[in-house]
PDB file of N, CA, C, O and CB in Angstrom:
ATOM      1  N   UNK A   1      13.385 -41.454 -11.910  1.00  0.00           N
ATOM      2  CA  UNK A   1      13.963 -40.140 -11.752  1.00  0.00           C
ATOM      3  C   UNK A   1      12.839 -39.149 -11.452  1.00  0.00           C
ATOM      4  O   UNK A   1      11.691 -39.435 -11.792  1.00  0.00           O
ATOM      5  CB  UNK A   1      14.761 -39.726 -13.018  1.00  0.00           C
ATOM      6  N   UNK A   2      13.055 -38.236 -10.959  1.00  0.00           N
ATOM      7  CA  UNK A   2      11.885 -37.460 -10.315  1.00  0.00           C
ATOM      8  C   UNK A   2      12.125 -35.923 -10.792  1.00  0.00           C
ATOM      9  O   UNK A   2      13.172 -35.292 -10.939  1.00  0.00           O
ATOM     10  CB  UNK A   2      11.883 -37.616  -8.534  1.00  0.00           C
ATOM     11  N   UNK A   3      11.341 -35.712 -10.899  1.00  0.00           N
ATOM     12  CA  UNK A   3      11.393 -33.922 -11.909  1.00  0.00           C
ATOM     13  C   UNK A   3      11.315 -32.990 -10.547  1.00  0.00           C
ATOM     14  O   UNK A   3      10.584 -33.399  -9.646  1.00  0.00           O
ATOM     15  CB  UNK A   3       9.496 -33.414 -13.327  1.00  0.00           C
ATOM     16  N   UNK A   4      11.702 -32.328 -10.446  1.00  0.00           N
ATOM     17  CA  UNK A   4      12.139 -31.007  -9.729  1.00  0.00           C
ATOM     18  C   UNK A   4      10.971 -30.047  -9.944  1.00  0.00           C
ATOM     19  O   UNK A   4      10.361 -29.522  -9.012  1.00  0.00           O
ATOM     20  CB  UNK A   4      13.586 -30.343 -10.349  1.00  0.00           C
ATOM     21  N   UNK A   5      10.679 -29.837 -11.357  1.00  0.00           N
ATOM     22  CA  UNK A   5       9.875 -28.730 -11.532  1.00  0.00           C
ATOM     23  C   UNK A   5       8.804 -28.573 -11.188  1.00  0.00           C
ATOM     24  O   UNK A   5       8.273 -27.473 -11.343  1.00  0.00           O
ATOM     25  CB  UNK A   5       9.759 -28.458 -12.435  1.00  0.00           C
ATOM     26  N   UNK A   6       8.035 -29.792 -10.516  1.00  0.00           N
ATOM     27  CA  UNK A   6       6.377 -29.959 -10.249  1.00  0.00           C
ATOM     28  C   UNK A   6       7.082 -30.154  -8.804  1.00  0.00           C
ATOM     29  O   UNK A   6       7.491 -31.281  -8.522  1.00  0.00           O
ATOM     30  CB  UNK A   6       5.163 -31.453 -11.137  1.00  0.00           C
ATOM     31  N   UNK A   7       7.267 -28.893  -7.704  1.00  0.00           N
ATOM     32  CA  UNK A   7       7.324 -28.407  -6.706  1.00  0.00           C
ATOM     33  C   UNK A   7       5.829 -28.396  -6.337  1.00  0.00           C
ATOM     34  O   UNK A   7       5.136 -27.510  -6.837  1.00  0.00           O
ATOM     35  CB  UNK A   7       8.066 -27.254  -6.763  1.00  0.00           C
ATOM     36  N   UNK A   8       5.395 -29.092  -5.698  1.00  0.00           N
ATOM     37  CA  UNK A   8       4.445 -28.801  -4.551  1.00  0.00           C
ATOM     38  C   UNK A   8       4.327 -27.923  -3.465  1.00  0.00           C
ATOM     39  O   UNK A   8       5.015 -28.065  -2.454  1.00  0.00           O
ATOM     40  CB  UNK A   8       4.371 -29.632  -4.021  1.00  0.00           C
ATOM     41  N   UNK A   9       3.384 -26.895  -3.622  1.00  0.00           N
ATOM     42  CA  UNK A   9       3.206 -25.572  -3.064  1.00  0.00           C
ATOM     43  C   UNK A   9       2.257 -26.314  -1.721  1.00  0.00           C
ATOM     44  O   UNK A   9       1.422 -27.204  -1.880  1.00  0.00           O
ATOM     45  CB  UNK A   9       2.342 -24.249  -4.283  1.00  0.00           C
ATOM     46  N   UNK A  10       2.706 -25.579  -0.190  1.00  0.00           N
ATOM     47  CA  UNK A  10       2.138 -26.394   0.630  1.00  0.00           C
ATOM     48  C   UNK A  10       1.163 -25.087   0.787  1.00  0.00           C
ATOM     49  O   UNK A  10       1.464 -23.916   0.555  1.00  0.00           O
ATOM     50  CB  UNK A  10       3.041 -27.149   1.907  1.00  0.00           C
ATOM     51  N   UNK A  11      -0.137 -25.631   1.262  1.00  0.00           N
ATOM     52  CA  UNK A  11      -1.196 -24.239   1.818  1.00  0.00           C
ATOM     53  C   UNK A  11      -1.329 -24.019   3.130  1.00  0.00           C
ATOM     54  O   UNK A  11      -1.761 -24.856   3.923  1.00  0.00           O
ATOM     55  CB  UNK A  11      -2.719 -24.334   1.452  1.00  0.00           C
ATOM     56  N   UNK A  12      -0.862 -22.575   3.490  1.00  0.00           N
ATOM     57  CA  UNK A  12      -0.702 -22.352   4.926  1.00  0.00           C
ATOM     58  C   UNK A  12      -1.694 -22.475   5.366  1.00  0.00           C
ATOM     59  O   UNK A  12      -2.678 -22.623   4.641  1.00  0.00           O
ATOM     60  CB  UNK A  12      -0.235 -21.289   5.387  1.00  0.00           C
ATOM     61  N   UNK A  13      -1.788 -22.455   6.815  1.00  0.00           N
ATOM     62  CA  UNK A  13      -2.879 -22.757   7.986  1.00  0.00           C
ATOM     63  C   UNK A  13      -3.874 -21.403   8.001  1.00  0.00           C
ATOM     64  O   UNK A  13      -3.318 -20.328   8.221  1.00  0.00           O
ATOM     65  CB  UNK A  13      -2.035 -22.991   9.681  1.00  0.00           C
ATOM     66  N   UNK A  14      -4.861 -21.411   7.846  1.00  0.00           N
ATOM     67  CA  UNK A  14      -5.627 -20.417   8.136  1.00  0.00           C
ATOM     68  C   UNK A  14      -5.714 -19.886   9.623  1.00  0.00           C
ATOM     69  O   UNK A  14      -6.604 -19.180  10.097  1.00  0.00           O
ATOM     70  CB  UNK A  14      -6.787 -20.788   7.684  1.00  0.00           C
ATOM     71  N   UNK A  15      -4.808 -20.286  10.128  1.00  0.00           N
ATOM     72  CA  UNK A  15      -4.793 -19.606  11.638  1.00  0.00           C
ATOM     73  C   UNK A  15      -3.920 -18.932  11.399  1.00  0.00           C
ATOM     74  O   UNK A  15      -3.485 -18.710  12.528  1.00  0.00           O
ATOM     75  CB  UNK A  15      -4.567 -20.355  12.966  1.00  0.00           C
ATOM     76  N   UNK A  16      -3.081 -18.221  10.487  1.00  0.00           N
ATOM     77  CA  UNK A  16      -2.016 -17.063  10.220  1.00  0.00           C
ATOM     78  C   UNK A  16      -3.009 -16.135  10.262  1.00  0.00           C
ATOM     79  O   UNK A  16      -2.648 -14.960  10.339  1.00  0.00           O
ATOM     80  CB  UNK A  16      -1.049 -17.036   8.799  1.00  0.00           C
ATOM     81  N   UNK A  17      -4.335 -16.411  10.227  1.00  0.00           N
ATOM     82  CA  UNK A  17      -4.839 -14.811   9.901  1.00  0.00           C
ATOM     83  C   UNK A  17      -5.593 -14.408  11.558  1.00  0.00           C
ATOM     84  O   UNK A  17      -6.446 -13.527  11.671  1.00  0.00           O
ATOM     85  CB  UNK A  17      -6.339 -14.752   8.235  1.00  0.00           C
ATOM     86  N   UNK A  18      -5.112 -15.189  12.665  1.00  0.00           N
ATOM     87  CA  UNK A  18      -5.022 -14.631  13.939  1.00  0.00           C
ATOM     88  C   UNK A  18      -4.122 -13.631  13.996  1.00  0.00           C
ATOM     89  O   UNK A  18      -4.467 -12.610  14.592  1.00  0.00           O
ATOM     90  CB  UNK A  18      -4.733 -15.519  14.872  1.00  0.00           C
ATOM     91  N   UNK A  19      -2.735 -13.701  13.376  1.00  0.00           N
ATOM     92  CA  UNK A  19      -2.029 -12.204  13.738  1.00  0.00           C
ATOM     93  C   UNK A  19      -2.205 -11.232  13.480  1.00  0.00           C
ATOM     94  O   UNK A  19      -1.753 -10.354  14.215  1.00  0.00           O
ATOM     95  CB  UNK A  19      -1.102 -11.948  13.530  1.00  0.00           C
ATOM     96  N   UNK A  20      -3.023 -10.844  12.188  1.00  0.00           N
ATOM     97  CA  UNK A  20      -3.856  -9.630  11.773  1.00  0.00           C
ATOM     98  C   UNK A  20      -4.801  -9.436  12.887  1.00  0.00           C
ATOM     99  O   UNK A  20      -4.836  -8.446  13.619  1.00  0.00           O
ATOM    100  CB  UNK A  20      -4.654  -9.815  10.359  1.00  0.00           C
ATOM    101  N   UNK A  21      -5.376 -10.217  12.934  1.00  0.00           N
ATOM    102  CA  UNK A  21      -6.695 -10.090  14.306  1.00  0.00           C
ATOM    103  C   UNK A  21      -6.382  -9.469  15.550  1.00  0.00           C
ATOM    104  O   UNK A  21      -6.652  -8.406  16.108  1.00  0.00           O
ATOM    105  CB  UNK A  21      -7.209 -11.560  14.913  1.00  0.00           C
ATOM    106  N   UNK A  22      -5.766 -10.425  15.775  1.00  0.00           N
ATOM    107  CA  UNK A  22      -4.875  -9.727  17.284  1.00  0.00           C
ATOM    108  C   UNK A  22      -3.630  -8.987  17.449  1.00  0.00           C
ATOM    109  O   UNK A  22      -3.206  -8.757  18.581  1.00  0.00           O
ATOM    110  CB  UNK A  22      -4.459 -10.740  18.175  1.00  0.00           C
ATOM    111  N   UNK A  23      -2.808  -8.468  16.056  1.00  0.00           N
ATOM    112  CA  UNK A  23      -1.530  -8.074  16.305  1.00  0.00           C
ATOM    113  C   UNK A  23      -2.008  -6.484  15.979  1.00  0.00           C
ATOM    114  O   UNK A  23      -1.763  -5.506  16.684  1.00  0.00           O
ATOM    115  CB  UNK A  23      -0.239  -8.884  15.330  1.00  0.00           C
ATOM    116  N   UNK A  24      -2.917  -6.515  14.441  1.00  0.00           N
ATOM    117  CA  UNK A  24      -3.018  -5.431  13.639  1.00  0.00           C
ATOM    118  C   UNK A  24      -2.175  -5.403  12.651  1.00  0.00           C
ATOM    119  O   UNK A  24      -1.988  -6.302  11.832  1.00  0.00           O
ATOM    120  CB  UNK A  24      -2.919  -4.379  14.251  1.00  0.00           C
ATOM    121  N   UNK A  25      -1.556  -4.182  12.721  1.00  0.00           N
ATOM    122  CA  UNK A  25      -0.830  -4.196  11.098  1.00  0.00           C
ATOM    123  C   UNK A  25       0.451  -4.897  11.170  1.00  0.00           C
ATOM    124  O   UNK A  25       0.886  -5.573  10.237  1.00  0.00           O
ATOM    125  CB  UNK A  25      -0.447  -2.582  10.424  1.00  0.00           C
ATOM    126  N   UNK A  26       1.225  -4.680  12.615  1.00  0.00           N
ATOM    127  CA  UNK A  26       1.750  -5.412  13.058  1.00  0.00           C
ATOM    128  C   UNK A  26       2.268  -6.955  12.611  1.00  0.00           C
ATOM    129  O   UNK A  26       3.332  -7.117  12.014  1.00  0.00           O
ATOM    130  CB  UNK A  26       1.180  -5.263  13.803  1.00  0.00           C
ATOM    131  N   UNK A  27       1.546  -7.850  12.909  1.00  0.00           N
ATOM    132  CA  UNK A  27       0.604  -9.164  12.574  1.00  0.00           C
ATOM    133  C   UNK A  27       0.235  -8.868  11.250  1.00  0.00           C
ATOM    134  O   UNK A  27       0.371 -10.044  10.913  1.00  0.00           O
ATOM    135  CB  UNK A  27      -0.803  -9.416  13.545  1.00  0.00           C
ATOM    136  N   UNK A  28      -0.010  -8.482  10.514  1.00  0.00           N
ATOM    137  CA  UNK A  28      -0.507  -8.381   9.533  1.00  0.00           C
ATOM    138  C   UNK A  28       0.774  -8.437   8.364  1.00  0.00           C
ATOM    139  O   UNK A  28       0.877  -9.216   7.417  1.00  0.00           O
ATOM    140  CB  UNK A  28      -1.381  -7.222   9.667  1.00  0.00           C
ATOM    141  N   UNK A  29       1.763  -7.259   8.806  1.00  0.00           N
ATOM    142  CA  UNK A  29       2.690  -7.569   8.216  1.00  0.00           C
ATOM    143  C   UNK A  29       3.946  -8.850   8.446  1.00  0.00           C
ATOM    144  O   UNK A  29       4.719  -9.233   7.567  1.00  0.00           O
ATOM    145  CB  UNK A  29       3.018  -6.497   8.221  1.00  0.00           C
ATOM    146  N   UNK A  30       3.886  -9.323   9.783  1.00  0.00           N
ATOM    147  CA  UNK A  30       4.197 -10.453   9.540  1.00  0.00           C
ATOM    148  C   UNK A  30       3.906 -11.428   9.158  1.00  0.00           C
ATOM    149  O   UNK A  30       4.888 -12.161   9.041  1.00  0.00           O
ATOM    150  CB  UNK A  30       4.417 -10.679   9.977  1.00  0.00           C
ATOM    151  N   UNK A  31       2.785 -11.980   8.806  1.00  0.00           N
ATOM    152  CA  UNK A  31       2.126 -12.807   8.507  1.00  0.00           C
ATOM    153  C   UNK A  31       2.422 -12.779   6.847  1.00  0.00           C
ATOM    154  O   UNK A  31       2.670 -13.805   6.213  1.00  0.00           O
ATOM    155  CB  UNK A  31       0.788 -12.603   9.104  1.00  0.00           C
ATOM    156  N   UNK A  32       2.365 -11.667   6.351  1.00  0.00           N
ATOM    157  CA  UNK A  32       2.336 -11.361   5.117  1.00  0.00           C
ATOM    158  C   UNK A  32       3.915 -12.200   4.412  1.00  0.00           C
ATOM    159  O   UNK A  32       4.047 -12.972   3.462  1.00  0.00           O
ATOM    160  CB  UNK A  32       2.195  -9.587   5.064  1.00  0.00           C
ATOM    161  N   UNK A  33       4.808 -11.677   5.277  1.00  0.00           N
ATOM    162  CA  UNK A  33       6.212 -11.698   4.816  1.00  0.00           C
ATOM    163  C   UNK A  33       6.424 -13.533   5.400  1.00  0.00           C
ATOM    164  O   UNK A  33       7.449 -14.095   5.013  1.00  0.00           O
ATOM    165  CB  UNK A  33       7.395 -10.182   5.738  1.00  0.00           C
ATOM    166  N   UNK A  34       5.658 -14.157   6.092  1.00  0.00           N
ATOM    167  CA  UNK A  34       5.909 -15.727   6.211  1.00  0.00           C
ATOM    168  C   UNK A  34       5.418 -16.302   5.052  1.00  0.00           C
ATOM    169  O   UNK A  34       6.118 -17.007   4.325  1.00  0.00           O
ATOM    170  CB  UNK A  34       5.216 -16.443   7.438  1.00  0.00           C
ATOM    171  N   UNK A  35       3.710 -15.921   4.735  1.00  0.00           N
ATOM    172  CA  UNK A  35       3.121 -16.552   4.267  1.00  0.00           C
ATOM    173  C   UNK A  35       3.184 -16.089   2.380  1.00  0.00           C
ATOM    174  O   UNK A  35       2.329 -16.598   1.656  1.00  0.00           O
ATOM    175  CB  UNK A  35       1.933 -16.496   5.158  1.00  0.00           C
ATOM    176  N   UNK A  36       3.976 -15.369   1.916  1.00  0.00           N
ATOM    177  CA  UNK A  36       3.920 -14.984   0.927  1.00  0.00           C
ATOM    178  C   UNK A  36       4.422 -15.493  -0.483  1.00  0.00           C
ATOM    179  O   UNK A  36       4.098 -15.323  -1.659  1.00  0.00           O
ATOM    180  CB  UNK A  36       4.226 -14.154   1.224  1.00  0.00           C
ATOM    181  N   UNK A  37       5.596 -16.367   0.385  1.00  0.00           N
ATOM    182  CA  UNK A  37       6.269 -17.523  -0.449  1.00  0.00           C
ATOM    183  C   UNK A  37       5.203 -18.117  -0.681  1.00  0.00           C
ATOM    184  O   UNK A  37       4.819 -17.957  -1.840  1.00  0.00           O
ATOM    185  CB  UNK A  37       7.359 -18.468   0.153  1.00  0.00           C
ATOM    186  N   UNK A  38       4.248 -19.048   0.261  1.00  0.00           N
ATOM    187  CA  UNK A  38       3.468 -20.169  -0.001  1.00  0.00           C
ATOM    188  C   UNK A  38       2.203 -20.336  -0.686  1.00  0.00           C
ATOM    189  O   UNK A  38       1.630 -21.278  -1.233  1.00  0.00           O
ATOM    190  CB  UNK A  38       3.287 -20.596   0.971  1.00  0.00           C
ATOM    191  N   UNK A  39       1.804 -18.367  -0.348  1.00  0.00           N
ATOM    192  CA  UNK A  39       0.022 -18.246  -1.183  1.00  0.00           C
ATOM    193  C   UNK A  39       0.150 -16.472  -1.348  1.00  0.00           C
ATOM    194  O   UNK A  39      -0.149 -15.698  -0.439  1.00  0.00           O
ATOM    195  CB  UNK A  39      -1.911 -18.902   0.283  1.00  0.00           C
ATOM    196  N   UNK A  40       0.605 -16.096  -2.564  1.00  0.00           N
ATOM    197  CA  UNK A  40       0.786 -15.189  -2.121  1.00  0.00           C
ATOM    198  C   UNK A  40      -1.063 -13.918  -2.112  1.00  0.00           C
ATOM    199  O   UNK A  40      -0.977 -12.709  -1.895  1.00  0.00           O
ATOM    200  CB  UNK A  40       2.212 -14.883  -2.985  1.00  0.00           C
ATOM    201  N   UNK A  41      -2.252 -14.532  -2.351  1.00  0.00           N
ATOM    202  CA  UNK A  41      -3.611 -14.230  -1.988  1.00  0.00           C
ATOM    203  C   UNK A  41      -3.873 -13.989  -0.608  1.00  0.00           C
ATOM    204  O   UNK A  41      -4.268 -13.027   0.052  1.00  0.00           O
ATOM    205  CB  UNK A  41      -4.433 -15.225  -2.383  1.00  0.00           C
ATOM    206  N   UNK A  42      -3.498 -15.273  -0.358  1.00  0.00           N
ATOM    207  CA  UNK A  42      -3.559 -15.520   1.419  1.00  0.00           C
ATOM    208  C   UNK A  42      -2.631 -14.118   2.436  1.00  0.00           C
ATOM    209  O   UNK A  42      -2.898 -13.617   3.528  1.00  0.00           O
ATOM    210  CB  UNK A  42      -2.495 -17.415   1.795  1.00  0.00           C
ATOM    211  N   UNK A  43      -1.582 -13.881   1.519  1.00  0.00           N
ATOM    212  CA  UNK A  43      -0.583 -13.171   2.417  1.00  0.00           C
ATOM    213  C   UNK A  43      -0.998 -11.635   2.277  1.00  0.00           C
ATOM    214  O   UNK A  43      -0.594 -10.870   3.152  1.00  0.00           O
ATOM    215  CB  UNK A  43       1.070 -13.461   1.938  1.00  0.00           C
ATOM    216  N   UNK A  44      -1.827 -11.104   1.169  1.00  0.00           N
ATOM    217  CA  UNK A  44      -2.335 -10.023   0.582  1.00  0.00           C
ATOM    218  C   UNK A  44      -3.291  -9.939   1.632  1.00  0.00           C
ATOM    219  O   UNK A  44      -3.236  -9.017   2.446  1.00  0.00           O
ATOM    220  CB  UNK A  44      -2.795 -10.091  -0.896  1.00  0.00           C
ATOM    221  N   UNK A  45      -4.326 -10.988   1.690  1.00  0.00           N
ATOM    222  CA  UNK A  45      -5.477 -10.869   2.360  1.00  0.00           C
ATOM    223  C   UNK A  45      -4.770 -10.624   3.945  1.00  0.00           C
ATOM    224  O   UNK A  45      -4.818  -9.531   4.509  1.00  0.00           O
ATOM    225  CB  UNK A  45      -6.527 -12.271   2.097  1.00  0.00           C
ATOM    226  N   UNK A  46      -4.358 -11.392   4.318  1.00  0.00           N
ATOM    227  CA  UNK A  46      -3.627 -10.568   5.340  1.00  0.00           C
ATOM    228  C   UNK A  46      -3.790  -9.804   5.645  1.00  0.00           C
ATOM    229  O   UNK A  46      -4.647  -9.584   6.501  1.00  0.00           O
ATOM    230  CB  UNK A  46      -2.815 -10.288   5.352  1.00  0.00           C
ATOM    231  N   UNK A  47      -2.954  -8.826   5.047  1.00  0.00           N
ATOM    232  CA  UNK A  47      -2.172  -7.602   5.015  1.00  0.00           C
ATOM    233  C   UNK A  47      -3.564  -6.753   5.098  1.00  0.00           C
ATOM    234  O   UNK A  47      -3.748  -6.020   6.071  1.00  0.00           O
ATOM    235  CB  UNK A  47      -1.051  -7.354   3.571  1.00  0.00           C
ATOM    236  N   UNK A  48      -4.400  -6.845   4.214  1.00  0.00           N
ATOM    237  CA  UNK A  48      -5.724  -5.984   3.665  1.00  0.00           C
ATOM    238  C   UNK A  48      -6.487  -6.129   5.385  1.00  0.00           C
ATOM    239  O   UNK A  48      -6.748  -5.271   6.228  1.00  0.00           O
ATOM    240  CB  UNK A  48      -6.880  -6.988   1.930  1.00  0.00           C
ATOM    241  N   UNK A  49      -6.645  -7.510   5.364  1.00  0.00           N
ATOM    242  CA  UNK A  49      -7.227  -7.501   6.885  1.00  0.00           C
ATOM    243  C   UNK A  49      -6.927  -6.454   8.088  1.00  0.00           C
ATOM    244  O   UNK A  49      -7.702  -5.842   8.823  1.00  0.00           O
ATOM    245  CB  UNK A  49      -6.798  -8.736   7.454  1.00  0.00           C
ATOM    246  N   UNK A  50      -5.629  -6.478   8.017  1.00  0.00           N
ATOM    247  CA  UNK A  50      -4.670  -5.790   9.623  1.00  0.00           C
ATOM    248  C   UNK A  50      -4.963  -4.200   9.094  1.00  0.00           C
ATOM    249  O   UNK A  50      -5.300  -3.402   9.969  1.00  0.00           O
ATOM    250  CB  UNK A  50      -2.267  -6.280   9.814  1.00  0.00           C
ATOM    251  N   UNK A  51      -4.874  -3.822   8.013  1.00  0.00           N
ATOM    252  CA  UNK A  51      -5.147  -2.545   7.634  1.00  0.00           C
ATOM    253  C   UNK A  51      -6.858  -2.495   8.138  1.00  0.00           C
ATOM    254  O   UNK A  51      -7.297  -1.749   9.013  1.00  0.00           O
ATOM    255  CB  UNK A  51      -4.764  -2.304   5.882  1.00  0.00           C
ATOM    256  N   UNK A  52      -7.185  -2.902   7.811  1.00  0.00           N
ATOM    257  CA  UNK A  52      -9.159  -2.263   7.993  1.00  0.00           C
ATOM    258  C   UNK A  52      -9.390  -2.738   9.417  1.00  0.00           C
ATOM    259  O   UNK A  52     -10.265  -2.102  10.005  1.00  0.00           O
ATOM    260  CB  UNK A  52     -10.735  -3.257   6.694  1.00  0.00           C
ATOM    261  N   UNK A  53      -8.777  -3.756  10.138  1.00  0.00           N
ATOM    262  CA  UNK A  53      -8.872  -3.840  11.716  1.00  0.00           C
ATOM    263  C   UNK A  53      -8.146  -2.641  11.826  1.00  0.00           C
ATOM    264  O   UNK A  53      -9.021  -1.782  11.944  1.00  0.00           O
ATOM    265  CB  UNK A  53      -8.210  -5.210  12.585  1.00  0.00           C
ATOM    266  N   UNK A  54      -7.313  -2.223  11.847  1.00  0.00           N
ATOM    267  CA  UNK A  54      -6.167  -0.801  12.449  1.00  0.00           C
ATOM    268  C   UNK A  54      -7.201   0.158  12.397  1.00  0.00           C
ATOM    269  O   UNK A  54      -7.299   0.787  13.450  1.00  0.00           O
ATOM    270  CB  UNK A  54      -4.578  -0.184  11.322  1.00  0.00           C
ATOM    271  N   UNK A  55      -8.311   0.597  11.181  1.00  0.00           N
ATOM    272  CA  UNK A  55      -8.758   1.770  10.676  1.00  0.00           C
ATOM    273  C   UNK A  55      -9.769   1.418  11.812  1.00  0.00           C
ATOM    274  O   UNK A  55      -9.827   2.216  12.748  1.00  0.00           O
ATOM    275  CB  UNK A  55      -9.137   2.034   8.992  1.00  0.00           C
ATOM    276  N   UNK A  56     -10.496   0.421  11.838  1.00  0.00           N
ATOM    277  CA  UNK A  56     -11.586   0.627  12.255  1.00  0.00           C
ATOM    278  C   UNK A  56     -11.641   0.660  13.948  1.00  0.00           C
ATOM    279  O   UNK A  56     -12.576   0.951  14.694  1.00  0.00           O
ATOM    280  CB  UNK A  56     -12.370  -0.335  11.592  1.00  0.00           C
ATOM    281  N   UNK A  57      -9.973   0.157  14.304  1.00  0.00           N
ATOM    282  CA  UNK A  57      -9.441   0.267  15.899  1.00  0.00           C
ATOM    283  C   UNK A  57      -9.487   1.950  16.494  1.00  0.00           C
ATOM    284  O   UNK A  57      -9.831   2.484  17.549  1.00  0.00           O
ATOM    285  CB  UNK A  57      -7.588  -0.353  15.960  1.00  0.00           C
ATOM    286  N   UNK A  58      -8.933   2.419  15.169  1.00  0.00           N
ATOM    287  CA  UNK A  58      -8.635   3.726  15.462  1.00  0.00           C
ATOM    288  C   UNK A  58      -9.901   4.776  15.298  1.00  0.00           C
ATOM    289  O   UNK A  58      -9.550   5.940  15.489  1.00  0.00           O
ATOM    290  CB  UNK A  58      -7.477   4.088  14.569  1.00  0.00           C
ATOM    291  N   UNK A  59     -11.063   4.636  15.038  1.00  0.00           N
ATOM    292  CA  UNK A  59     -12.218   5.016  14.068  1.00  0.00           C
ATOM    293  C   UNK A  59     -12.981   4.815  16.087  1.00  0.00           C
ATOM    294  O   UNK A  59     -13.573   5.713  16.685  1.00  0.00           O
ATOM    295  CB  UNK A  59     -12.794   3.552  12.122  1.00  0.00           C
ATOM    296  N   UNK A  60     -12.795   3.952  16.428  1.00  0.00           N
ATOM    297  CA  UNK A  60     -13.657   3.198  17.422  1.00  0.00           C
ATOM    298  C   UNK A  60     -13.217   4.060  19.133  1.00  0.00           C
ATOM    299  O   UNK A  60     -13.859   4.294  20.156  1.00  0.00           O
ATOM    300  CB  UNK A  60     -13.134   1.191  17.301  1.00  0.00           C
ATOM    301  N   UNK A  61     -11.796   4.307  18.677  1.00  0.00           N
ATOM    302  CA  UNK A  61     -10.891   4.568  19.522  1.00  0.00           C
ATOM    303  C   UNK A  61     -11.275   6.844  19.418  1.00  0.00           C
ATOM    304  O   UNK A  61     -11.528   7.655  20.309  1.00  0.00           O
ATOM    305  CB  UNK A  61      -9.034   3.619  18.798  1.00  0.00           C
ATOM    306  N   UNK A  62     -11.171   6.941  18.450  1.00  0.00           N
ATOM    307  CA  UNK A  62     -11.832   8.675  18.358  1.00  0.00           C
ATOM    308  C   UNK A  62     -13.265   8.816  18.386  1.00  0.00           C
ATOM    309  O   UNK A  62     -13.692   9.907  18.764  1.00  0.00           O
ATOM    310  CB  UNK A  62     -11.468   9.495  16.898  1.00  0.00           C
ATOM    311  N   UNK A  63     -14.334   7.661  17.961  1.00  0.00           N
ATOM    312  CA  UNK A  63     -15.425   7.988  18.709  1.00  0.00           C
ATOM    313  C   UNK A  63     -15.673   7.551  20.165  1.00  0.00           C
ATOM    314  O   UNK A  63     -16.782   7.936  20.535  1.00  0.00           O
ATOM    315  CB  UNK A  63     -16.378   7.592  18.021  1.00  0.00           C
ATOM    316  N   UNK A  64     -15.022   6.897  21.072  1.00  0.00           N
ATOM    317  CA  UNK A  64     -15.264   6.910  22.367  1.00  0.00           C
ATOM    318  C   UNK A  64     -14.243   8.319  23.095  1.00  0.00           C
ATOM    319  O   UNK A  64     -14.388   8.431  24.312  1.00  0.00           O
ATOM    320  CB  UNK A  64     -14.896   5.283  22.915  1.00  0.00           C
ATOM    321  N   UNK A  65     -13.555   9.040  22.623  1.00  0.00           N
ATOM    322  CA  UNK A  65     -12.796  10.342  23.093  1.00  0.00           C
ATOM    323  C   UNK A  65     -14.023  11.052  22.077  1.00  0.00           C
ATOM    324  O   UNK A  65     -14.329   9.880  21.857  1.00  0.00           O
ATOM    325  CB  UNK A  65     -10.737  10.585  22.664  1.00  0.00           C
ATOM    326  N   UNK A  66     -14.582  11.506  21.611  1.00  0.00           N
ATOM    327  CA  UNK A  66     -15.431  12.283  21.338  1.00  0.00           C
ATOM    328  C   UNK A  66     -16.230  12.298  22.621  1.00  0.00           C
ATOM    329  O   UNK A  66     -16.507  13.317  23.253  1.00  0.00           O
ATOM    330  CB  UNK A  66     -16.064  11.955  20.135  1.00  0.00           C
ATOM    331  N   UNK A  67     -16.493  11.343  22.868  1.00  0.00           N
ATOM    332  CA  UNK A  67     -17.967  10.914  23.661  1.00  0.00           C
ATOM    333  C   UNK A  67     -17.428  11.105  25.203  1.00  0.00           C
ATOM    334  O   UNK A  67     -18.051  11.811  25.997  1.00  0.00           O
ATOM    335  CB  UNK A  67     -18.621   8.993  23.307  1.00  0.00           C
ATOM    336  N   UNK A  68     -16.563  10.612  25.458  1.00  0.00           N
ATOM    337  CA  UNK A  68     -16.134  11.092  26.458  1.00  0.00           C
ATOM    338  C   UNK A  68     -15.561  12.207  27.028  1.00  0.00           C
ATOM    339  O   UNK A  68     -15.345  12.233  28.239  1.00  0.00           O
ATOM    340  CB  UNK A  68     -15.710  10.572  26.600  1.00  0.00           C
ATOM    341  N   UNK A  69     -15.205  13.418  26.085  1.00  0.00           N
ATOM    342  CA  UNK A  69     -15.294  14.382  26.014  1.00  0.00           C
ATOM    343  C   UNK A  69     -16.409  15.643  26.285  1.00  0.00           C
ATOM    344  O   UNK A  69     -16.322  16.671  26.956  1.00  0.00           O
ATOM    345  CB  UNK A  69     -14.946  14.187  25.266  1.00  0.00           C
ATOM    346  N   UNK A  70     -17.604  15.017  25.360  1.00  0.00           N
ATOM    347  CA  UNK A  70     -18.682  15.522  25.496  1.00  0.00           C
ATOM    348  C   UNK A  70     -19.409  15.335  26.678  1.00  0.00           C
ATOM    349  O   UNK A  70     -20.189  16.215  27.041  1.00  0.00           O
ATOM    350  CB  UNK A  70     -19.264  15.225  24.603  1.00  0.00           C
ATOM    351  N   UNK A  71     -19.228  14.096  27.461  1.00  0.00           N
ATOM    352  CA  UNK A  71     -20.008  14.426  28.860  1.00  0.00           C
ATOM    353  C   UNK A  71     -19.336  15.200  29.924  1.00  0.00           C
ATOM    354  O   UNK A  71     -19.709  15.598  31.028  1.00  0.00           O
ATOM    355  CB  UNK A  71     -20.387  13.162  29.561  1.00  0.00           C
ATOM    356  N   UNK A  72     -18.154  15.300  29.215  1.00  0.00           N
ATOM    357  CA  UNK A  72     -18.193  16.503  30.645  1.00  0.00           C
ATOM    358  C   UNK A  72     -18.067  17.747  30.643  1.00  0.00           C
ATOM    359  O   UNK A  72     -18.123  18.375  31.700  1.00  0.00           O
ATOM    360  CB  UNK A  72     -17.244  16.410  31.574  1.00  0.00           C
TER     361      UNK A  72
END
């Protein structure tokens, strides 16, 4: 007879954390909401990821309009 309760948790693919990379928060939040059942660290980290890519998209994105501003 086989016990039910010792459910084996499978560990997602570390290539979920391409959609943060390339989606942003986007990706980030999906990734979050797949992977959250299975690890929910993994799905946090995520999430934390797509946030500080977004900031630092947008950070990257107002210093080249500064700059391009200023030369002319």
């Amino acid at each position: 007879m086989s016990n039910n309760t010792n459910i084996e948790r499978k560990n997602p693919s570390k290539a979920w954390y391409l959609l943060p990379i390339f989606f942003g928060l986007l990706g980030g939040l999906v990734m979050y909401f797949i992977v959250r059942d299975d690890n929910k660290q993994m799905a946090k980290n995520g999430l934390i990821l797509s946030v500080i890519l977004t900031i630092v998209g947008i950070i990257f994105v107002v210093i080249l309009n500064v700059i391009m501003l200023s030369t002319i």
